[in-house]
PyMOL Python script that loads the backbone (N, CA, C, O; Angstrom):
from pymol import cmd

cmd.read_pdbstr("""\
ATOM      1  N   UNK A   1       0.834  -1.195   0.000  1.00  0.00           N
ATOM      2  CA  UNK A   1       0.000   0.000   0.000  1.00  0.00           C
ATOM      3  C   UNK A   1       0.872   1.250   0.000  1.00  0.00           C
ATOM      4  O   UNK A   1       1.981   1.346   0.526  1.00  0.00           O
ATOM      5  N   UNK A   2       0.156   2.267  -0.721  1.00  0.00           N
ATOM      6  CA  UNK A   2       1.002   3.444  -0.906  1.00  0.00           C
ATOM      7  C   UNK A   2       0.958   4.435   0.504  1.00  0.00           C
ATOM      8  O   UNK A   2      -0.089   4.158   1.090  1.00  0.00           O
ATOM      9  N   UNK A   3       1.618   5.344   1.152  1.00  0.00           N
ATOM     10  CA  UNK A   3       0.964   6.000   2.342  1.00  0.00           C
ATOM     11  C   UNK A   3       1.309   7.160   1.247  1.00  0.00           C
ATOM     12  O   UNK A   3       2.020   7.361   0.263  1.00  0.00           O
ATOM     13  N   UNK A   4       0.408   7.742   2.008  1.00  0.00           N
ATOM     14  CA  UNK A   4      -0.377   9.390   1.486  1.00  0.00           C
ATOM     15  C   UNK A   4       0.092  10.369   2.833  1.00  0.00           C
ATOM     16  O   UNK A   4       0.681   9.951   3.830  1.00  0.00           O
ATOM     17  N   UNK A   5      -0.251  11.501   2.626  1.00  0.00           N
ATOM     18  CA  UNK A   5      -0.485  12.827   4.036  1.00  0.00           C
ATOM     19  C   UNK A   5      -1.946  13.089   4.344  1.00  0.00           C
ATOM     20  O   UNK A   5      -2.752  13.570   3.548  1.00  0.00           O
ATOM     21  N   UNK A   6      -2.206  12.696   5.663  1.00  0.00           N
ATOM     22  CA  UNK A   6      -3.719  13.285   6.269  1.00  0.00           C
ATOM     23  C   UNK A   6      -3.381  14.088   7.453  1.00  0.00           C
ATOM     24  O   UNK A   6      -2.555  13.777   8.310  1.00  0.00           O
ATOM     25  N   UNK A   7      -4.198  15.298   7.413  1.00  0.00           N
ATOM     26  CA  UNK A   7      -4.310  16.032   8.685  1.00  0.00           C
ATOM     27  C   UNK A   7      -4.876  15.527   9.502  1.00  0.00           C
ATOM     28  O   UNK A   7      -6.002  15.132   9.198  1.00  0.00           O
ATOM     29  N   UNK A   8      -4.556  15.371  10.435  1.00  0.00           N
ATOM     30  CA  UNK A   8      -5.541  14.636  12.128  1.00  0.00           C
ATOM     31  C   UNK A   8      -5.644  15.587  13.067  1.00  0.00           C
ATOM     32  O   UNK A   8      -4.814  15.596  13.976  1.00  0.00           O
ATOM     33  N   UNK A   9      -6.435  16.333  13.032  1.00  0.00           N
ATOM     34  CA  UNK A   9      -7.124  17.303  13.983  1.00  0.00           C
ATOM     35  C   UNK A   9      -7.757  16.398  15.635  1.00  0.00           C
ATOM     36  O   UNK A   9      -8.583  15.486  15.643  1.00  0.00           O
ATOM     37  N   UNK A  10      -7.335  16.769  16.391  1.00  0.00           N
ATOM     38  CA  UNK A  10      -7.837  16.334  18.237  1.00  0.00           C
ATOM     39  C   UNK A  10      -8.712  17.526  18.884  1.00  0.00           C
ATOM     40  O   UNK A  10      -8.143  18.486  19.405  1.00  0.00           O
ATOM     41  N   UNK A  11      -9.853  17.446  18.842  1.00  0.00           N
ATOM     42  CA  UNK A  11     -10.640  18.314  19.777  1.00  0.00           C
ATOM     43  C   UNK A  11     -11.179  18.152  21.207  1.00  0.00           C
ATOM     44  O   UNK A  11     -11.782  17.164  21.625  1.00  0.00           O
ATOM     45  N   UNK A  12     -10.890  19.210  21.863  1.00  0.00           N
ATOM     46  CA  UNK A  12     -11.350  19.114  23.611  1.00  0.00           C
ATOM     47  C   UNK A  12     -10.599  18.087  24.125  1.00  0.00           C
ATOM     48  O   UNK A  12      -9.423  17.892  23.817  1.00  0.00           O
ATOM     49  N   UNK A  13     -11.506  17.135  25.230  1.00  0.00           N
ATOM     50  CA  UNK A  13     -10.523  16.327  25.963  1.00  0.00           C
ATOM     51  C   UNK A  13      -9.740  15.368  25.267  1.00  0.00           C
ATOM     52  O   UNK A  13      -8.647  15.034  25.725  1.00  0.00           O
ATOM     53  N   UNK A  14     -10.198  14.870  24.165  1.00  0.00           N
ATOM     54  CA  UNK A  14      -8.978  14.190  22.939  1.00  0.00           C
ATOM     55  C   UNK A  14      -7.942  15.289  22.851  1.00  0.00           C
ATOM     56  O   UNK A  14      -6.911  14.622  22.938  1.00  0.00           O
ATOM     57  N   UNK A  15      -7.630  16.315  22.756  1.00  0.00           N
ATOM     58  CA  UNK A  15      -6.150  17.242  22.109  1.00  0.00           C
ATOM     59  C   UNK A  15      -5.909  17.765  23.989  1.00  0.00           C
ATOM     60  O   UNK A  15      -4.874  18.263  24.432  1.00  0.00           O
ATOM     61  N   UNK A  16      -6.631  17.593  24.449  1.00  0.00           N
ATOM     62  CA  UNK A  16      -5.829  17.648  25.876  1.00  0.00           C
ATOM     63  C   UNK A  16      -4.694  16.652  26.240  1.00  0.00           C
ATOM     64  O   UNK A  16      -3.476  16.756  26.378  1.00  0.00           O
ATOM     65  N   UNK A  17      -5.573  15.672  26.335  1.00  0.00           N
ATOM     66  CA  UNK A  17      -4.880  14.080  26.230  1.00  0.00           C
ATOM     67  C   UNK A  17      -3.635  13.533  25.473  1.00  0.00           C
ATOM     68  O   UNK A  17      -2.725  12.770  25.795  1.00  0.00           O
ATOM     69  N   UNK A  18      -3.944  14.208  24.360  1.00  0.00           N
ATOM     70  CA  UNK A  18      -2.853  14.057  23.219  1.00  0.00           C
ATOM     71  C   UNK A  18      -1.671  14.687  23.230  1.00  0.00           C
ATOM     72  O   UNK A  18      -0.629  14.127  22.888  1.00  0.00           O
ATOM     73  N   UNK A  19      -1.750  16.117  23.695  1.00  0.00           N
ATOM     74  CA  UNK A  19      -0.996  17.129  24.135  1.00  0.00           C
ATOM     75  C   UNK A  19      -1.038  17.836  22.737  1.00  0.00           C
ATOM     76  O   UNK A  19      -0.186  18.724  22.710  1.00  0.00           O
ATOM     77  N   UNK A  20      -1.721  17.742  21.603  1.00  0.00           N
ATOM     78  CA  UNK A  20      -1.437  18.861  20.552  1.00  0.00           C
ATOM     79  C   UNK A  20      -3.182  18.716  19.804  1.00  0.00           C
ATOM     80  O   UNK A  20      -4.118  18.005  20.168  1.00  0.00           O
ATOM     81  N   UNK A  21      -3.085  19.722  18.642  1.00  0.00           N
ATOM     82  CA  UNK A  21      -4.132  20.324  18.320  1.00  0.00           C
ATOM     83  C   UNK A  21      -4.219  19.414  16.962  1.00  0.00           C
ATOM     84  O   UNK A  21      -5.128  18.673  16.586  1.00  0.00           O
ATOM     85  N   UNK A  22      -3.252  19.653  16.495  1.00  0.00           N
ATOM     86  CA  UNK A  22      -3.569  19.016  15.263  1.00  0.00           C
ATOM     87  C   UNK A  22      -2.146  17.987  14.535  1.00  0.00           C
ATOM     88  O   UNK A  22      -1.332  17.734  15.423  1.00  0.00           O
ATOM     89  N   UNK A  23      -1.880  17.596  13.624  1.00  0.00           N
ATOM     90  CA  UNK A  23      -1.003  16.936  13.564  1.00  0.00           C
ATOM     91  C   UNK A  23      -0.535  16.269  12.226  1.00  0.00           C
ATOM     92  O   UNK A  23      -1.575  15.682  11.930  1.00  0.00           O
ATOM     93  N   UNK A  24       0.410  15.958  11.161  1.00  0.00           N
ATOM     94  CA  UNK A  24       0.365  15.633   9.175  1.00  0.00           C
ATOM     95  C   UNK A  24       1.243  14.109   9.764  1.00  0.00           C
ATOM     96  O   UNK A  24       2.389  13.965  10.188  1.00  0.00           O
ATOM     97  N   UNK A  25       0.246  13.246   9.579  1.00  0.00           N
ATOM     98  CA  UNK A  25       0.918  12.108   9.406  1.00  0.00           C
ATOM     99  C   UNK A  25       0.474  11.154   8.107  1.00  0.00           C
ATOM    100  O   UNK A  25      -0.612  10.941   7.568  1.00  0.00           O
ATOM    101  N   UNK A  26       1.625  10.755   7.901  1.00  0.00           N
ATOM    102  CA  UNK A  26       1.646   9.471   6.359  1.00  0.00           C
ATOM    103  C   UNK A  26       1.600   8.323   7.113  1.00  0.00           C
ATOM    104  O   UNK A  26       2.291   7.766   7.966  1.00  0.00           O
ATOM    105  N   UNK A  27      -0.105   8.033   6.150  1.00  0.00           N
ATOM    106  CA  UNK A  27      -0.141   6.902   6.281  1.00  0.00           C
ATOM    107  C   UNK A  27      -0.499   5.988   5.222  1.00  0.00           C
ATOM    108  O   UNK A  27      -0.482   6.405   4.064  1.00  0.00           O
ATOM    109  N   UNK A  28      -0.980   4.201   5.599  1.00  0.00           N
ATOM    110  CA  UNK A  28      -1.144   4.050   4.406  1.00  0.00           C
ATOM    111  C   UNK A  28      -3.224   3.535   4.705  1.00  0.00           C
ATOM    112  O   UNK A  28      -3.972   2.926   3.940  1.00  0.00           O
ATOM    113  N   UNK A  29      -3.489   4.086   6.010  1.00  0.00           N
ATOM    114  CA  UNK A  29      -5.072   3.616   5.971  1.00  0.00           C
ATOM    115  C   UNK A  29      -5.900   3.524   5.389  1.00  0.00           C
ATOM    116  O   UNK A  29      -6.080   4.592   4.804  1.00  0.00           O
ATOM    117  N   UNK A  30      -6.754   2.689   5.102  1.00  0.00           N
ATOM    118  CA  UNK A  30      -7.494   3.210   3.842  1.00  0.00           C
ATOM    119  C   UNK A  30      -9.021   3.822   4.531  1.00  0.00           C
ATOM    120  O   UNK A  30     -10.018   4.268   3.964  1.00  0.00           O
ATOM    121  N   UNK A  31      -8.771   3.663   5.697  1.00  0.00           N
ATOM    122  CA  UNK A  31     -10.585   4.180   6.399  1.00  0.00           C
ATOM    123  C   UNK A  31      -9.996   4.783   7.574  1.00  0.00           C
ATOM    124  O   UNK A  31      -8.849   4.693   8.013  1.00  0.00           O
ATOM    125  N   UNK A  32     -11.203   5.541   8.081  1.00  0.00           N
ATOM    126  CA  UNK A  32     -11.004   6.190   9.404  1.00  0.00           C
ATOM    127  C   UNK A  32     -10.541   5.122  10.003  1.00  0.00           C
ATOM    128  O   UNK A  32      -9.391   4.690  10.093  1.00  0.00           O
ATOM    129  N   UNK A  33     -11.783   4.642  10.502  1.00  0.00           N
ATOM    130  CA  UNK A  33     -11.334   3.518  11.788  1.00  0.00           C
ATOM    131  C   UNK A  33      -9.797   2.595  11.779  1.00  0.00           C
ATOM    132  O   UNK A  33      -9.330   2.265  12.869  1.00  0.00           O
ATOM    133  N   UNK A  34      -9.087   2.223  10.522  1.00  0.00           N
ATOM    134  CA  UNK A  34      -7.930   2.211  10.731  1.00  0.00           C
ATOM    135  C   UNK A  34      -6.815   2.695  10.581  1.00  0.00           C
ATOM    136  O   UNK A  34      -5.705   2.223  10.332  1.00  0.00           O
ATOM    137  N   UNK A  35      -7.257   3.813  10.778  1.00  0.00           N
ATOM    138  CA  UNK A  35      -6.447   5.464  10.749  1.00  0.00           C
ATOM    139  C   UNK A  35      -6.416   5.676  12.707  1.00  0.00           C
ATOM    140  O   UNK A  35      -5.537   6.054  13.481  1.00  0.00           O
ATOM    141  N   UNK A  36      -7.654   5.274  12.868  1.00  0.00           N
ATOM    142  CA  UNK A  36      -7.550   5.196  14.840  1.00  0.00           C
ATOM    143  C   UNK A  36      -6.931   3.946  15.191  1.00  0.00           C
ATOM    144  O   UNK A  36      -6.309   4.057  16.247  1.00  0.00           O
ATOM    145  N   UNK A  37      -6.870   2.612  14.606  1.00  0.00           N
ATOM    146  CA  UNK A  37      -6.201   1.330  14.969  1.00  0.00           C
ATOM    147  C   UNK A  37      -4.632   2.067  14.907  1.00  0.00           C
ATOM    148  O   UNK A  37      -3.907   2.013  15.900  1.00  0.00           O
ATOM    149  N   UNK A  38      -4.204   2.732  13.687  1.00  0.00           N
ATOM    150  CA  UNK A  38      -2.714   3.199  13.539  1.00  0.00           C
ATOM    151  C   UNK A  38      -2.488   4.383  15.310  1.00  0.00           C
ATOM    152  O   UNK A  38      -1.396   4.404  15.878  1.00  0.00           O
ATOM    153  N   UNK A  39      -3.545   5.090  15.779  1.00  0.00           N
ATOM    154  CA  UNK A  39      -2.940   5.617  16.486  1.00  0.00           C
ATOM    155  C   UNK A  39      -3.215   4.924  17.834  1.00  0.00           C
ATOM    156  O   UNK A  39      -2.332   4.911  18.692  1.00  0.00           O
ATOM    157  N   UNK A  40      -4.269   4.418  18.022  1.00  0.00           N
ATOM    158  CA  UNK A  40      -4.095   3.446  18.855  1.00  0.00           C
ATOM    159  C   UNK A  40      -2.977   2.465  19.355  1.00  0.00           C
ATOM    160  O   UNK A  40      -2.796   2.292  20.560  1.00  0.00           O
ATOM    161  N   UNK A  41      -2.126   1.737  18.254  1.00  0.00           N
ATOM    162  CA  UNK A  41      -1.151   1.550  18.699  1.00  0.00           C
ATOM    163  C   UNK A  41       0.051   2.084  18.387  1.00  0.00           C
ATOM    164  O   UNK A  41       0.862   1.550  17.630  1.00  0.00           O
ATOM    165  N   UNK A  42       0.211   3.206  18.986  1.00  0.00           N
ATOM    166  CA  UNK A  42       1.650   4.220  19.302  1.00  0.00           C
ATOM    167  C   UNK A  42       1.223   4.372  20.683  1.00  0.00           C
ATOM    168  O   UNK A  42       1.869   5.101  21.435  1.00  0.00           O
ATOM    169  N   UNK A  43       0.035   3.655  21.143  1.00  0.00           N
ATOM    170  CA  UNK A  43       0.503   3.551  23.314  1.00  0.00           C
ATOM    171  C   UNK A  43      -0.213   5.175  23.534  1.00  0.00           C
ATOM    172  O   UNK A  43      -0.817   6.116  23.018  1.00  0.00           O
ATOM    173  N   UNK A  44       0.491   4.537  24.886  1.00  0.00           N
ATOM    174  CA  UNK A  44      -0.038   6.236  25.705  1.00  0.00           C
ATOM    175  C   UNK A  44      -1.060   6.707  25.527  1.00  0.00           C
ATOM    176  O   UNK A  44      -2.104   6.149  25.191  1.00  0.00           O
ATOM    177  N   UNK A  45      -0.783   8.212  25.817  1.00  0.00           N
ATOM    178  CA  UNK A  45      -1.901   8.831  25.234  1.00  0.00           C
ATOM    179  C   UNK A  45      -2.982   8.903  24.481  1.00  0.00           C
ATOM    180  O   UNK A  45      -4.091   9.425  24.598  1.00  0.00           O
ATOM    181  N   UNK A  46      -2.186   7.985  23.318  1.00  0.00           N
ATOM    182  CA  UNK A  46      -2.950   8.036  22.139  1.00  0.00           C
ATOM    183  C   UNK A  46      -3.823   6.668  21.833  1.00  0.00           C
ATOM    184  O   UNK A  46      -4.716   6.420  21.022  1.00  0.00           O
ATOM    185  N   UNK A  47      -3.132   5.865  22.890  1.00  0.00           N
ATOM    186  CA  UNK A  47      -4.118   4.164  23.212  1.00  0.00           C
ATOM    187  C   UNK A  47      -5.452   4.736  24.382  1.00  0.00           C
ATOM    188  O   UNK A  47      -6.615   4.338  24.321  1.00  0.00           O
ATOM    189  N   UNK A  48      -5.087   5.418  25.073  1.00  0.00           N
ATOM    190  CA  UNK A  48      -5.363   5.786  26.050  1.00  0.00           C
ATOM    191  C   UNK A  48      -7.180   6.801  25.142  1.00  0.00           C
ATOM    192  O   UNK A  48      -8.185   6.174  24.809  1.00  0.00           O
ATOM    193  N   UNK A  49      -7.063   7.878  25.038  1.00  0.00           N
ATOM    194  CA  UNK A  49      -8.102   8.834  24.194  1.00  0.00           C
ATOM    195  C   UNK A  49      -8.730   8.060  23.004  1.00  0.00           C
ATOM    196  O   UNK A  49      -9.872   8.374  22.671  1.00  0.00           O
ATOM    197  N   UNK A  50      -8.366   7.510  22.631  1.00  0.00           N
ATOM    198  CA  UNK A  50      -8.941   6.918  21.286  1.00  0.00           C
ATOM    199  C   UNK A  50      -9.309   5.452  21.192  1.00  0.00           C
ATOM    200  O   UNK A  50      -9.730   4.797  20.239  1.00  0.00           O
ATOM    201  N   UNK A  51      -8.981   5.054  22.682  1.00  0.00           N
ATOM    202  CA  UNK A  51      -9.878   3.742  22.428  1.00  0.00           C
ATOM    203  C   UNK A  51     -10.463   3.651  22.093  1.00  0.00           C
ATOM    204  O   UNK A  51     -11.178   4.603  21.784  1.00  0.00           O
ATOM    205  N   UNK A  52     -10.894   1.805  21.678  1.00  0.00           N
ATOM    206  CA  UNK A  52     -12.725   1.535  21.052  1.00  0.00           C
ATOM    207  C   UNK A  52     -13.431   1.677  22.034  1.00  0.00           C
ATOM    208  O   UNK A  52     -14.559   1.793  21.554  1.00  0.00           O
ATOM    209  N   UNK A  53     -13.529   1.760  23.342  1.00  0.00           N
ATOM    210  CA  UNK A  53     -14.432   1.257  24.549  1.00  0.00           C
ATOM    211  C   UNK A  53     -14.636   2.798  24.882  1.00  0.00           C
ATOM    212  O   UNK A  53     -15.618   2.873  25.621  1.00  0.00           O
ATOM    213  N   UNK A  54     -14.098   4.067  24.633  1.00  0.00           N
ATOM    214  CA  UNK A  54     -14.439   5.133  24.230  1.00  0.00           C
ATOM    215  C   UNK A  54     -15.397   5.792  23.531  1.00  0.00           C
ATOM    216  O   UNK A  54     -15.497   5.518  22.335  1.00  0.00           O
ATOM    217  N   UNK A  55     -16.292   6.784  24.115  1.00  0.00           N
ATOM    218  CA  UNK A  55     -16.957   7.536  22.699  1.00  0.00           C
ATOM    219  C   UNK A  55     -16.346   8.435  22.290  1.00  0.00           C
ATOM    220  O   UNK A  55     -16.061   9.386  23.018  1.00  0.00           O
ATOM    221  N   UNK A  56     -16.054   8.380  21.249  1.00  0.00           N
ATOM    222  CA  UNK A  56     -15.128   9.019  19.929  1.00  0.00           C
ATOM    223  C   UNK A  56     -15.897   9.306  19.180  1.00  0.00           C
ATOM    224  O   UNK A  56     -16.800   8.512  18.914  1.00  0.00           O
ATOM    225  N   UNK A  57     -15.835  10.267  18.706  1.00  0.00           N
ATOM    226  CA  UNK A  57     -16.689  10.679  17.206  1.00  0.00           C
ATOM    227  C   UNK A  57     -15.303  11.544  16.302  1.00  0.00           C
ATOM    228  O   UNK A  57     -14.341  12.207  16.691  1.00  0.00           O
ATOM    229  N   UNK A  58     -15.939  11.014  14.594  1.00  0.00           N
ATOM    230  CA  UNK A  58     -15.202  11.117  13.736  1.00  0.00           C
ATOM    231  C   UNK A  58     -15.283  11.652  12.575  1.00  0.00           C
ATOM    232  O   UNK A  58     -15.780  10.946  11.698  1.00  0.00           O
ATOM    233  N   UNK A  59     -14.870  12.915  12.239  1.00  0.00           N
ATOM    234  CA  UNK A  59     -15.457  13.677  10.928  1.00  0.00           C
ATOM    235  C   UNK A  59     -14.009  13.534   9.832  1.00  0.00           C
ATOM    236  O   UNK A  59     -12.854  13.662  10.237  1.00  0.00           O
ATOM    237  N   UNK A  60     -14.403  13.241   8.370  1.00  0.00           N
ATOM    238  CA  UNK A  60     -13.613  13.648   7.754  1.00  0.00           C
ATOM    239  C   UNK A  60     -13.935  14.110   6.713  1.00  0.00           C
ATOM    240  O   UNK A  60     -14.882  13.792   5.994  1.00  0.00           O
ATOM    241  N   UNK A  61     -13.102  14.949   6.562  1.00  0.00           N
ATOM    242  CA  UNK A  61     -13.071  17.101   5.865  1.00  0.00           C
ATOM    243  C   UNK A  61     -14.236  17.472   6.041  1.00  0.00           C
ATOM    244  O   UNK A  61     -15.112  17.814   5.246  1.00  0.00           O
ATOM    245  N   UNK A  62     -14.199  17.363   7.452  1.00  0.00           N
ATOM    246  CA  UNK A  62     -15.171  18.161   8.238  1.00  0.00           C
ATOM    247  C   UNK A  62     -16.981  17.387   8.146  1.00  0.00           C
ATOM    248  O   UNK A  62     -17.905  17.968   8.716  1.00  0.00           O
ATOM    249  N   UNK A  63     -17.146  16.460   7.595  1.00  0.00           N
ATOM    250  CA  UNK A  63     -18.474  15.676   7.545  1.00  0.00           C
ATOM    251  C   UNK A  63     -18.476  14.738   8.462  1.00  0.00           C
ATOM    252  O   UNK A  63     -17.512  13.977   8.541  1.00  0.00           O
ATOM    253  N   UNK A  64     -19.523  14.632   9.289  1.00  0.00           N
ATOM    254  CA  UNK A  64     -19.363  13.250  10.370  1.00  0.00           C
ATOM    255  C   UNK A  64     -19.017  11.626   9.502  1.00  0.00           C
ATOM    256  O   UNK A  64     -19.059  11.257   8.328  1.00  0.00           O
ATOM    257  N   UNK A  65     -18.762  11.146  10.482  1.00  0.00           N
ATOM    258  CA  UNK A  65     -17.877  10.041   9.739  1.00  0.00           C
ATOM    259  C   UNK A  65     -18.429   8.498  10.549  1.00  0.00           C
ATOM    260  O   UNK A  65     -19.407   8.407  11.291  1.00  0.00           O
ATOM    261  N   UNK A  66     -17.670   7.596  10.226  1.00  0.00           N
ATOM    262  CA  UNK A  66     -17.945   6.448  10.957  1.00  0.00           C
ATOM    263  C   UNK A  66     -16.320   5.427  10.344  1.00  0.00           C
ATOM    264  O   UNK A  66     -15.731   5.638   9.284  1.00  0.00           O
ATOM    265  N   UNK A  67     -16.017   4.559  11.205  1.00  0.00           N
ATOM    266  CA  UNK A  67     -15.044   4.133  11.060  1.00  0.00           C
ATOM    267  C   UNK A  67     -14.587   3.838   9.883  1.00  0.00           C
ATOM    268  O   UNK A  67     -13.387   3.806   9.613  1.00  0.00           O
ATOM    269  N   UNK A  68     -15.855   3.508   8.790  1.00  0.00           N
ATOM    270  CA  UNK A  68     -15.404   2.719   7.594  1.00  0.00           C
ATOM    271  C   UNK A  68     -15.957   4.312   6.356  1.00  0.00           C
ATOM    272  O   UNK A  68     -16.836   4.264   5.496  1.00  0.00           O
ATOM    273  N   UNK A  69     -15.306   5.211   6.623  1.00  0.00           N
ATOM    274  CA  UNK A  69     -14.972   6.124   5.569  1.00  0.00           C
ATOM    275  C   UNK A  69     -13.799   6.184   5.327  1.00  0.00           C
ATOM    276  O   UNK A  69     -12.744   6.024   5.940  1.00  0.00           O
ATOM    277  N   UNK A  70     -14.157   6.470   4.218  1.00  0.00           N
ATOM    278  CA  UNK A  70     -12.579   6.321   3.077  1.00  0.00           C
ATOM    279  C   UNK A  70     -12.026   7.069   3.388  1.00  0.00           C
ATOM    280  O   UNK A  70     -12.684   7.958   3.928  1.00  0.00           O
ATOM    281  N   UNK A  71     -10.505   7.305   3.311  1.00  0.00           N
ATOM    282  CA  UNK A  71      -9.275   8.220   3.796  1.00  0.00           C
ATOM    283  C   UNK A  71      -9.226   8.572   2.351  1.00  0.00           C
ATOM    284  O   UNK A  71     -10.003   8.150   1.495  1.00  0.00           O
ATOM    285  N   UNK A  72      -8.265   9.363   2.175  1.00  0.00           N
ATOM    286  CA  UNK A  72      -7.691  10.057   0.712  1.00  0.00           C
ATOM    287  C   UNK A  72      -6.717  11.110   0.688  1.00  0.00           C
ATOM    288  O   UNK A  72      -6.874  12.212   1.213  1.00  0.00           O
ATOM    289  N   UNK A  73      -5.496  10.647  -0.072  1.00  0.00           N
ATOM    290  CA  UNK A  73      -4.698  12.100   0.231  1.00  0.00           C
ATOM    291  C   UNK A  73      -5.045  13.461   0.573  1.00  0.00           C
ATOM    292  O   UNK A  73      -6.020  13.874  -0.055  1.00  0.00           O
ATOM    293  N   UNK A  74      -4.547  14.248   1.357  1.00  0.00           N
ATOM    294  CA  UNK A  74      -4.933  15.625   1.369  1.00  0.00           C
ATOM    295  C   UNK A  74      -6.588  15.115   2.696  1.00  0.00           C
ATOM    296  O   UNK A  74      -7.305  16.103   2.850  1.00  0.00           O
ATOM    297  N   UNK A  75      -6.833  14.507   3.077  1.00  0.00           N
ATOM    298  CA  UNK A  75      -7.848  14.262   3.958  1.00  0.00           C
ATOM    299  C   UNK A  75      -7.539  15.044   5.087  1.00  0.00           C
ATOM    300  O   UNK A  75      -6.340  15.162   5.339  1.00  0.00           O
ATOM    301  N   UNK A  76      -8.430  15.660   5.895  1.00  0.00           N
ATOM    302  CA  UNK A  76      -8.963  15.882   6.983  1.00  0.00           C
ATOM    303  C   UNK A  76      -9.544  14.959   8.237  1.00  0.00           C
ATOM    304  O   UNK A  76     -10.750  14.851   8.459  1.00  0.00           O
ATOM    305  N   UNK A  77      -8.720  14.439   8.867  1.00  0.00           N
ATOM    306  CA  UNK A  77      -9.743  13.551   9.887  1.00  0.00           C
ATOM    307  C   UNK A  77      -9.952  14.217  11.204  1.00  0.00           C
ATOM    308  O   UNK A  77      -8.907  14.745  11.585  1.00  0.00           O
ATOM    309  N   UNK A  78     -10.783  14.345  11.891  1.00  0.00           N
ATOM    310  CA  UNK A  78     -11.088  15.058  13.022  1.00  0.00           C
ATOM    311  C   UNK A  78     -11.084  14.150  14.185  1.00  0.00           C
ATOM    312  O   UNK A  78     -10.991  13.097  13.555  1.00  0.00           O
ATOM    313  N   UNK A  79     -11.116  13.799  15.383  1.00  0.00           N
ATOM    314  CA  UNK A  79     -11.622  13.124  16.815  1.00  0.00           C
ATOM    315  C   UNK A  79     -12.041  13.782  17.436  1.00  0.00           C
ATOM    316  O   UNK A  79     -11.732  14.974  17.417  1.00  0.00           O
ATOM    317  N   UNK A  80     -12.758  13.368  18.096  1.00  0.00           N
ATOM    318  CA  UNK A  80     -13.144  14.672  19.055  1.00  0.00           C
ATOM    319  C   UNK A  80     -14.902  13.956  20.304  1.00  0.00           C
ATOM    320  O   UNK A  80     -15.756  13.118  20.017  1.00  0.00           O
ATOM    321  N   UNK A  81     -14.746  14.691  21.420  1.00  0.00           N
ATOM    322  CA  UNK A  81     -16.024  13.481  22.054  1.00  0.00           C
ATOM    323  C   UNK A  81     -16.982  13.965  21.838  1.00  0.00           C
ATOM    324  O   UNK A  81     -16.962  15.157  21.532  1.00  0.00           O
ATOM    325  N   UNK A  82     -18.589  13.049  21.923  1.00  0.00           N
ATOM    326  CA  UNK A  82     -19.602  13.670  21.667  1.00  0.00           C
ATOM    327  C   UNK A  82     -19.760  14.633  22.266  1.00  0.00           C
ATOM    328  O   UNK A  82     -19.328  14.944  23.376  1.00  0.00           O
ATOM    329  N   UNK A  83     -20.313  15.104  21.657  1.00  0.00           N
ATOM    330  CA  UNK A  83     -20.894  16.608  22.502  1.00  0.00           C
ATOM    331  C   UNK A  83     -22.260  17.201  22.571  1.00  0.00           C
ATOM    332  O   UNK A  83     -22.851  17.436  21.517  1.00  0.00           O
ATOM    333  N   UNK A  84     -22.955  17.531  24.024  1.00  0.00           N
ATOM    334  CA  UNK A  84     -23.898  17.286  24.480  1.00  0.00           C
ATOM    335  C   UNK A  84     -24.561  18.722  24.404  1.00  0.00           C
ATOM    336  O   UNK A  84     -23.831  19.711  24.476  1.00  0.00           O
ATOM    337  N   UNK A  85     -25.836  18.845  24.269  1.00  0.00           N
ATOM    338  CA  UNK A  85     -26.167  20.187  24.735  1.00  0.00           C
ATOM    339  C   UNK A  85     -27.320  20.263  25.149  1.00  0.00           C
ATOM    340  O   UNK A  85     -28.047  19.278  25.280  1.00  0.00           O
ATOM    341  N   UNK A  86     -27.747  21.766  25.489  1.00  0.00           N
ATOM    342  CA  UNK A  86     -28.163  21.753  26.776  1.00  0.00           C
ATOM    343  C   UNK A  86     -29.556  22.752  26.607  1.00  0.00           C
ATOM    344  O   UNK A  86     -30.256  23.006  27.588  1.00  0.00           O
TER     345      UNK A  86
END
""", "prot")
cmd.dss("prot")
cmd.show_as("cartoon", "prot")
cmd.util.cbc("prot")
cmd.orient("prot")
């Protein structure tokens, strides 16, 4: 598989956790959800915020998402937790 560049954006207590906001990593995923398996295992933090047993929600280039959307060079993926209102 070829790896490409995607932006990975962390919002609220995900980019707390993470310690940064946003982030250009090459990869070669072909879907969200194993775009989160790839950061899932780099440990820590990033096993830690983005677990599956987590609610996570997932937009990419900015449209809500679900694990099995397609990645694509130049992509946008977002994390970030649900968010409730009031």
């Amino acid at each position: 598989m070829t790896s490409f560049a995607v932006t990975v954006r962390y919002f609220a207590s995900v980019r707390e956790a993470v310690g940064t906001g946003s982030e250009t990593l090459h990869t070669a995923a072909p879907t969200a959800g194993a775009l989160r398996d790839e950061l899932i295992a780099r440990g820590g933090a990033w096993a830690q915020a983005l677990a599956h047993g987590r609610a996570v929600r997932i937009a990419v280039d900015q449209a809500l998402a679900d694990g099995a959307a397609p990645l694509h060079a130049g992509a946008e993926v977002a994390f970030f937790p649900p968010v409730t209102g009031g």
